[in-house]
C-alpha positions as CSV (number, residue, x, y, z in Angstrom):
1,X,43.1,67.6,164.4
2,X,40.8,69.6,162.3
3,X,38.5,71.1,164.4
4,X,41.3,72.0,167.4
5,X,43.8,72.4,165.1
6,X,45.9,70.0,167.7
7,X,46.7,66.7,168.2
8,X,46.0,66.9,171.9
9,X,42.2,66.4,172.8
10,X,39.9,68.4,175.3
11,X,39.0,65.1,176.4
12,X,41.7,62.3,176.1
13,X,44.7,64.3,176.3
14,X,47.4,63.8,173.1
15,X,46.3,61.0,170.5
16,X,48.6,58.1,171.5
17,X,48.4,56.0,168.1
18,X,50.5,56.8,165.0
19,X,49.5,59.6,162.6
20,X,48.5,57.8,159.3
21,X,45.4,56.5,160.7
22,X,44.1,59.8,162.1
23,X,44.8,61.3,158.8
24,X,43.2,58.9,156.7
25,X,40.0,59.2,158.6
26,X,39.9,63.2,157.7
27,X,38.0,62.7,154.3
28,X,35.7,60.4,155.5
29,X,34.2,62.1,158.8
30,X,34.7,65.6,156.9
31,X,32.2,64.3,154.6
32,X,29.6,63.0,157.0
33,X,30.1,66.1,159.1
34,X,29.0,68.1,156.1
35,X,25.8,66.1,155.2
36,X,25.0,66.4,159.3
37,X,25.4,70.0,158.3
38,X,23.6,70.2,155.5
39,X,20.8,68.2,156.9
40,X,19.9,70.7,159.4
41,X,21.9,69.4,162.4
42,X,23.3,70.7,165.2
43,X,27.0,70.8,165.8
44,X,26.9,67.7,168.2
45,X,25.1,65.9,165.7
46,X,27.1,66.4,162.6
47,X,30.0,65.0,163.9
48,X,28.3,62.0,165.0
49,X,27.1,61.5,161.6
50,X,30.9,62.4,161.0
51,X,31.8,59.4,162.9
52,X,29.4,57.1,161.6
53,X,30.1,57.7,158.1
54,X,34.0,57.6,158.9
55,X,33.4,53.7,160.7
56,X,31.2,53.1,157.5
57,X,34.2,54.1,155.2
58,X,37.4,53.4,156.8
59,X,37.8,50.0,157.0
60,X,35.5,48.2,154.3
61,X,37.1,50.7,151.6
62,X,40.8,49.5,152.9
63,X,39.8,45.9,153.1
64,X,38.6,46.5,149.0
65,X,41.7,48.0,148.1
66,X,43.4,44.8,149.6
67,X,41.5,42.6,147.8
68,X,41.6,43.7,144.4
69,X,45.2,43.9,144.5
70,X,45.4,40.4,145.8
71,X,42.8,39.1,143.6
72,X,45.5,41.1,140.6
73,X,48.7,39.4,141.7
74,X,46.8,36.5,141.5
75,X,46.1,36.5,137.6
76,X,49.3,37.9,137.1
77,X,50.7,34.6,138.5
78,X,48.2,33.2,135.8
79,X,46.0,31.4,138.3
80,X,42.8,30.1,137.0
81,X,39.6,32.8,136.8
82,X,37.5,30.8,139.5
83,X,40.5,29.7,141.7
84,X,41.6,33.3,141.8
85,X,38.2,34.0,142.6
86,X,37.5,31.4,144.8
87,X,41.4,32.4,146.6
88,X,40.1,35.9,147.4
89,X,36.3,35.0,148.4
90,X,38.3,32.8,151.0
91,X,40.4,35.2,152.2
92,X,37.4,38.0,153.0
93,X,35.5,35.2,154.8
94,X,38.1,32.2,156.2
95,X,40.1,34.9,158.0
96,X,40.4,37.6,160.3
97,X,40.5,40.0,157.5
98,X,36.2,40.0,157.7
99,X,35.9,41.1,162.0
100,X,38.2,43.4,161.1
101,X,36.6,45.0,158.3
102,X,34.0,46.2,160.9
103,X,36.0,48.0,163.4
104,X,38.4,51.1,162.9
105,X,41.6,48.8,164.1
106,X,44.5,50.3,162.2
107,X,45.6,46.9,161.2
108,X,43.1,46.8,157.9
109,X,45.1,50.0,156.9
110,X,48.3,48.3,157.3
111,X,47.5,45.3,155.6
112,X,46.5,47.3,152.5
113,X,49.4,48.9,152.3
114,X,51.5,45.4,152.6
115,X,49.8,44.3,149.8
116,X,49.8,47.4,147.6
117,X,54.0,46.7,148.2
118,X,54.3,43.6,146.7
119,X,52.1,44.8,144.0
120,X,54.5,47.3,142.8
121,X,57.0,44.7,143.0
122,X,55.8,42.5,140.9
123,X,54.5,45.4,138.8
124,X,58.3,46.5,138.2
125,X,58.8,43.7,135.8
126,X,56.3,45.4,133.2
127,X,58.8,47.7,132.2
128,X,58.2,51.0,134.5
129,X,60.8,49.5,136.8
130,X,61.5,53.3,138.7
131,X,57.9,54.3,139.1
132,X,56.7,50.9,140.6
133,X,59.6,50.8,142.7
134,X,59.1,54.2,144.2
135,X,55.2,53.0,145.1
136,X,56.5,50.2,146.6
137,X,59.1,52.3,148.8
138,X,56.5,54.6,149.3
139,X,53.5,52.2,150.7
140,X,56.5,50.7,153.2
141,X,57.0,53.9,154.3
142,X,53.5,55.1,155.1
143,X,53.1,51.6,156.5
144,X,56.1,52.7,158.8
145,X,54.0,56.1,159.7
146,X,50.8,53.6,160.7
147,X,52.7,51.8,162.7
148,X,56.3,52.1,163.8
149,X,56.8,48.7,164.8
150,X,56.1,47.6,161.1
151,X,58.9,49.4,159.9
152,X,61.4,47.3,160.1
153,X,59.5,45.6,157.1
154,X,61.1,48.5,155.0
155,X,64.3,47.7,155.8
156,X,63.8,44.2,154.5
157,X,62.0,44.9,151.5
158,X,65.4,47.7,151.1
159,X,67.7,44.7,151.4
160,X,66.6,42.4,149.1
161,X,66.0,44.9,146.0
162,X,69.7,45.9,146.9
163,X,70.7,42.5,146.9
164,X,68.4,41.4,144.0
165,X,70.2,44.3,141.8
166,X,73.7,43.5,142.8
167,X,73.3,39.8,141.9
168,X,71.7,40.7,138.5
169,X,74.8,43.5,138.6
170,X,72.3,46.0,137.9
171,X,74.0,49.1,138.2
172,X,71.7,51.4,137.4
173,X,68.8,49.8,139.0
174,X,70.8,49.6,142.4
175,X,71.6,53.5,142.4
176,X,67.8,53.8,142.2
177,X,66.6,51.4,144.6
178,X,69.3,52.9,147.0
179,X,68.0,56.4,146.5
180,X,64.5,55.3,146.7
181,X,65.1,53.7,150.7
182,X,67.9,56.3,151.7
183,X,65.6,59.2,150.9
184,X,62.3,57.4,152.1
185,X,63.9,57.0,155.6
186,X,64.3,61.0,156.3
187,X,60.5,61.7,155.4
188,X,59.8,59.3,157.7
189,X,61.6,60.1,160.7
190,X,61.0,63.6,160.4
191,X,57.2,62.8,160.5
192,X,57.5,61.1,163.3
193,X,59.5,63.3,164.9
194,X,56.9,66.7,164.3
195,X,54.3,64.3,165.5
196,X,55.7,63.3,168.7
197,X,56.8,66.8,169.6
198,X,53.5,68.1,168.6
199,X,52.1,65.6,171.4
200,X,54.4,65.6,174.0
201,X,56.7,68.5,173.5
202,X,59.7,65.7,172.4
203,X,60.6,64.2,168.9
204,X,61.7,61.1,171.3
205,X,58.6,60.2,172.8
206,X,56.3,58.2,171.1
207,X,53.8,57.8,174.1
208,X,54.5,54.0,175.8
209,X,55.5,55.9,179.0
210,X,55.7,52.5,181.4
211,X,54.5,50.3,178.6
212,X,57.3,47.9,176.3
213,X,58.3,44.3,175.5
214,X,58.3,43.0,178.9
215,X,55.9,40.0,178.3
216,X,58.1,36.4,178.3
217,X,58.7,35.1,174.5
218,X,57.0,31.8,174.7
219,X,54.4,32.7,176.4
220,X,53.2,35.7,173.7
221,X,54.2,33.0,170.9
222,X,52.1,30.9,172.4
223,X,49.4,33.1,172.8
224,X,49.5,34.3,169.1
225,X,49.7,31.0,167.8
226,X,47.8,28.4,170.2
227,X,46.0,29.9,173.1
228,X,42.3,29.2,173.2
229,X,41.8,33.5,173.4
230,X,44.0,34.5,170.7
231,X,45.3,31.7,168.7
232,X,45.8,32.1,164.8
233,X,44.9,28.1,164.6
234,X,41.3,28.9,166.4
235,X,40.5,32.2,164.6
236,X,42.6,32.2,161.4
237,X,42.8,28.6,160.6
238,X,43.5,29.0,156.9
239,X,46.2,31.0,157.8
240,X,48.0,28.2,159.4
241,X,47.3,26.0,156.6
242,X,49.2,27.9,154.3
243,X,51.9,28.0,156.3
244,X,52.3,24.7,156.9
245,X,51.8,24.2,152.8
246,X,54.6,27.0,152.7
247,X,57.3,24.8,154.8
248,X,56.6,21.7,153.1
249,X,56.6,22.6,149.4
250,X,59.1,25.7,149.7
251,X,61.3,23.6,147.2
252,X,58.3,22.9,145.0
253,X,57.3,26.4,144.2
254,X,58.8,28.6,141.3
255,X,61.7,30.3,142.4
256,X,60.0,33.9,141.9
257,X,57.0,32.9,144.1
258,X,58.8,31.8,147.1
259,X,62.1,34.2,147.0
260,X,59.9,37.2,147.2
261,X,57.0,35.7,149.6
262,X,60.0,34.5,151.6
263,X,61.0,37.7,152.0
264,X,57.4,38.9,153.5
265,X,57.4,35.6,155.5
266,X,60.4,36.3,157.3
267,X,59.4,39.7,158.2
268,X,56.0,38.5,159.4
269,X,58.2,36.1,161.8
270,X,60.3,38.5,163.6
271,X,57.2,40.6,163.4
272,X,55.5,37.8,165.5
273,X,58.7,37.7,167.8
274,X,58.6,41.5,168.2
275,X,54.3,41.1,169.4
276,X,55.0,38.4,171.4
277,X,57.3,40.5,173.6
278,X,54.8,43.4,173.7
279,X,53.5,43.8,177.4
280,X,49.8,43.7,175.6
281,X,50.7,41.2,172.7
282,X,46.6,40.2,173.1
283,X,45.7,43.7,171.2
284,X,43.5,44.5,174.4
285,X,39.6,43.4,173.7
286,X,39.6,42.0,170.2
287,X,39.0,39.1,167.8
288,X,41.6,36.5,167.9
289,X,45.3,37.9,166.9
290,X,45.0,41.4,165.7
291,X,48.7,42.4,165.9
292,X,49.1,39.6,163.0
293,X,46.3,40.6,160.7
294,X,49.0,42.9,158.5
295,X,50.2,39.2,157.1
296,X,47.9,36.9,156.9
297,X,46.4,38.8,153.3
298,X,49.9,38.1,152.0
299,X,50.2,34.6,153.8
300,X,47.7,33.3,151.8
301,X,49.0,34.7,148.8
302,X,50.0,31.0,149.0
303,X,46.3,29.9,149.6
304,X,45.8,29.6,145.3
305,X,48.5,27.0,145.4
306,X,46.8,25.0,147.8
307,X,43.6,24.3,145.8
308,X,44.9,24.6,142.2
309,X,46.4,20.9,143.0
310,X,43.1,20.0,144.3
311,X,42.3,17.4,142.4
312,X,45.7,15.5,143.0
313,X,45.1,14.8,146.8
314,X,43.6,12.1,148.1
315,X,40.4,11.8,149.7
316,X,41.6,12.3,153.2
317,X,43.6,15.6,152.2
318,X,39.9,17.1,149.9
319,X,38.2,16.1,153.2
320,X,40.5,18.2,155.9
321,X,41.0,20.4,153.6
322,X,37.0,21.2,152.7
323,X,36.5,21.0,156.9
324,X,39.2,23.5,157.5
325,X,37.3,25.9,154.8
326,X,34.1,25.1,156.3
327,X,35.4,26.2,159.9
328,X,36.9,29.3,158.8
329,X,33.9,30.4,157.7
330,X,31.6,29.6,160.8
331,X,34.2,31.3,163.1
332,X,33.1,34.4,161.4
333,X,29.7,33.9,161.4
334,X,29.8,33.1,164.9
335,X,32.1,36.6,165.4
336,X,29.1,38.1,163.4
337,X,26.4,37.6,166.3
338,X,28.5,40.1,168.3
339,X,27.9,37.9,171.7
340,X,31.0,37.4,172.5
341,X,31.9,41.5,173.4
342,X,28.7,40.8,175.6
343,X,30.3,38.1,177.4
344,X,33.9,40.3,177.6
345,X,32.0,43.4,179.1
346,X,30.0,41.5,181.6
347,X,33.1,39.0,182.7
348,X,35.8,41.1,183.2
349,X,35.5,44.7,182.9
350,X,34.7,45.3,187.0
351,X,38.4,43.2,187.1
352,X,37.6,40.7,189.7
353,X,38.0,38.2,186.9
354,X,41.6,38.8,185.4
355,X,41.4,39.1,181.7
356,X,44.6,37.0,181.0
357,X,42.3,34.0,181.8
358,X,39.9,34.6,178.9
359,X,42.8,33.8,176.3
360,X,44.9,30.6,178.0
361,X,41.6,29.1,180.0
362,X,39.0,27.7,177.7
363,X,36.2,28.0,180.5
364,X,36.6,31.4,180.7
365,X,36.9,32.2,176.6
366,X,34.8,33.3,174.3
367,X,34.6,30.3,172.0
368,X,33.1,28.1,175.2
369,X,31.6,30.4,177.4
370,X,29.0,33.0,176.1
371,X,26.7,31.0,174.1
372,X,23.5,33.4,173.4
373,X,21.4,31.0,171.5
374,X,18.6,33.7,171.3
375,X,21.1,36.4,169.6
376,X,22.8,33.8,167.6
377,X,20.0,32.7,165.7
378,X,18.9,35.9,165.1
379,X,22.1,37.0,163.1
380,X,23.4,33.5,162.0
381,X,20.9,33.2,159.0
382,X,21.9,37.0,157.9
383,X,25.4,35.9,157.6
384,X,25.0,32.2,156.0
385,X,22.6,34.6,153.6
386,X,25.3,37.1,152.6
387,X,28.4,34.0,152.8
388,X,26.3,32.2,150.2
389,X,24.9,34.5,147.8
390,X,28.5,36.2,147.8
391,X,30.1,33.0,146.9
392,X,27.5,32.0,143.8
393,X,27.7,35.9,142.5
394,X,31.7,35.5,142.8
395,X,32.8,32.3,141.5
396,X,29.8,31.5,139.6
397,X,27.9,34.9,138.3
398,X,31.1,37.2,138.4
399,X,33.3,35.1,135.4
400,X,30.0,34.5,133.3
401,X,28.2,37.9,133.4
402,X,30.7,40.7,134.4
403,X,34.4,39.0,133.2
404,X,35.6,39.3,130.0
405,X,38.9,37.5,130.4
406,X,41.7,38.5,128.0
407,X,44.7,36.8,127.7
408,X,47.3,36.9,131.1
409,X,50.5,38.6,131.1
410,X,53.2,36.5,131.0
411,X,54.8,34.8,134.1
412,X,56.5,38.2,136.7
413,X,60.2,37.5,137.1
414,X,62.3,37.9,140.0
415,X,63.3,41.4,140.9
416,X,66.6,40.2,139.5
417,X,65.6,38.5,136.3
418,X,64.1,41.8,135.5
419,X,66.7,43.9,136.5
420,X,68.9,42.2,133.6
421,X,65.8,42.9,131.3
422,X,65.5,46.2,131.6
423,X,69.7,46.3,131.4
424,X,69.4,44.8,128.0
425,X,66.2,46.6,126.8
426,X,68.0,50.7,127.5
427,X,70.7,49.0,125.6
């Protein structure tokens, strides 16, 4: 794109994925190009140091993003320091969100940009109701230009703030929130639509040429959720937990909490119908469920929940619950040795072996067949190293040494609830 000046390459023809990635990477492999440059390198050089510097960057800094902001909305729900901590130490290493902070998947961008949205909304209860609104808008959109399919999120997200303001009968707050997604929707588009024709000569073609949603329903449910290969419940299991937690003790949560992570919820639901149907609902080579990373940072927005009532459950419940932690973690750690893209290159990439066997037939996965004891003991201690010292300098260094808690803000409202204060407040 900067070089050519083109979004078709010498090499691989027009770049099939969405734009916001692509441009996102700019800054970083710009950068490293530079210091190749500067350095002394030659051309072919530089932009390898481009590259390396851009898979250095891209991820981990969008991964960071996410977390902070998740470890914000947490306080802001005035969460204890350490469980808020303890919530987001959990979430970087008991769930997909660490495999994929390695790799240059878009997903880590998306699921920044998911949780910079609710953010804003809860943000727009602290009285800069129109700016925080319009950031919220605007992450749904550029989540939209990362990934089409993730755009019918915006329409959600544009339906309840319309309904939220017409229940509170916020007049002025529903002409704004109606501008905000009316006017968000023809940037959009209109990007998409210069992209495509700058690829393929056609505003209309997004590049899926003999690729859709041919794949039966249950089967790509089951394969998100349950198969050996791909299944959340192997590779994500914390991520199930809170949902289960969510269905059971909807009713018990504050009316704030679960209207607006309802909202996110449902979206993530006909987001998993939507994958399931996707002719390649696996995500190709990858580490469990990739399609669904986006939502499980805001899934366990409900995590905190879960272990502030710690001390209430029985034995049995502090037991599963402490295994079910425990496992999270190792599943990374064993993602960590790297074996397992050994065994995927060597098993099936001449295709006499079909790869759709790898995620439904557990002799042919990756969790049963490809132990390298030899390479897994020689990465294992480096990550049980880093697991543990981040866990004492986060729950136990960060809130003595580098913390200096002030007092929270008070409880965010509902969209609604706010909506009225603001109403009153101009008068």
């Amino acid at each position: 794109m900067i070089f050519d000046q083109s979004v078709i390459a010498q090499k691989y023809g027009p770049i099939k994925y969405s734009p916001l990635q692509s441009v996102v990477m700019i800054p970083p492999y710009l950068l490293g190009y530079v210091i190749g440059k500067a350095l002394g390198y030659q051309e072919e050089q530089a932009h390898q140091v481009g590259y390396r510097l851009c898979a250095f960057l891209y991820s981990p800094l969008a991964v960071t993003g996410m977390s902070v902001l998740y470890f914000n909305i947490l306080l802001s729900w005035k969460f204890p320091l350490k469980v808020a901590l303890l919530s987001t130490y959990m979430l970087l290493f008991g769930t997909l969100v660490l495999p994929y902070s390695r790799i240059m998947f878009s997903e880590t961008l998306s699921a920044l940009l998911i949780m910079s949205s609710i953010y804003f909304l809860l943000s727009s209860s602290e009285g800069k109701y129109l700016q925080s609104m319009g950031l919220a808008f605007i992450s749904l959109g550029l989540l939209g230009l990362n990934n089409m399919a993730l755009l019918f999120l915006y329409f959600v997200f544009f339906a309840y703030n319309l309904q939220a303001c017409y229940r509170a009968n916020a007049i002025q707050e529903l002409r704004s929130v109606s501008i905000f997604g009316l006017s968000g929707i023809v940037p959009i588009l209109g990007a998409w639509g210069i992209y495509n024709y700058a690829r393929y000569g056609s505003t209309l073609n997004l590049g899926y040429t003999g690729e859709g949603f041919t794949n039966p329903l249950l089967i790509g449910l089951y394969g998100l959720l349950f198969s050996i290969g791909r299944g959340v419940i192997f590779y994500s299991s914390l991520t199930a937990v809170t949902f289960m937690y969510f269905l059971l003790n909807y009713h018990y949560l504050e009316k704030r909490h679960r209207h607006i992570l309802g909202m996110y919820w449902f979206s993530a639901f006909i987001m998993l119908l939507i994958f399931s149907k996707w002719h390649s609902f696996e995500g190709g080579c990858s580490w469990g469920p990739r399609f669904l990373l986006p939502f499980i940072p805001i899934t366990h927005l409900i995590f905190p929940f879960i272990i502030n009532k710690y001390h209430d459950y029985n034995i049995a419940a502090k037991g599963l619950l402490i295994g079910v932690c425990i496992y999270a973690i190792l599943i990374n750690a064993y993602e960590f040795s790297g074996i397992w893209k050994q065994y995927e290159v060597m098993t099936f990439k001449s295709g006499d072996i079909p790869y759709q066997w790898s995620i439904y037939l557990p002799e042919y996965s990756v969790l049963f067949n490809n132990w390298d004891w030899k390479a897994l003991l020689s990465r294992l201690p480096q990550f049980i190293t880093v697991a543990f010292l981040s866990f004492y300098a986060i729950v136990f260094l960060y809130p003595k040494y580098c913390f200096r808690h002030t007092a929270s803000r008070e409880p965010l409202p509902l969209i609604a609830r706010m909506c009225l204060q603001i109403r009153l407040s101009s008068v």
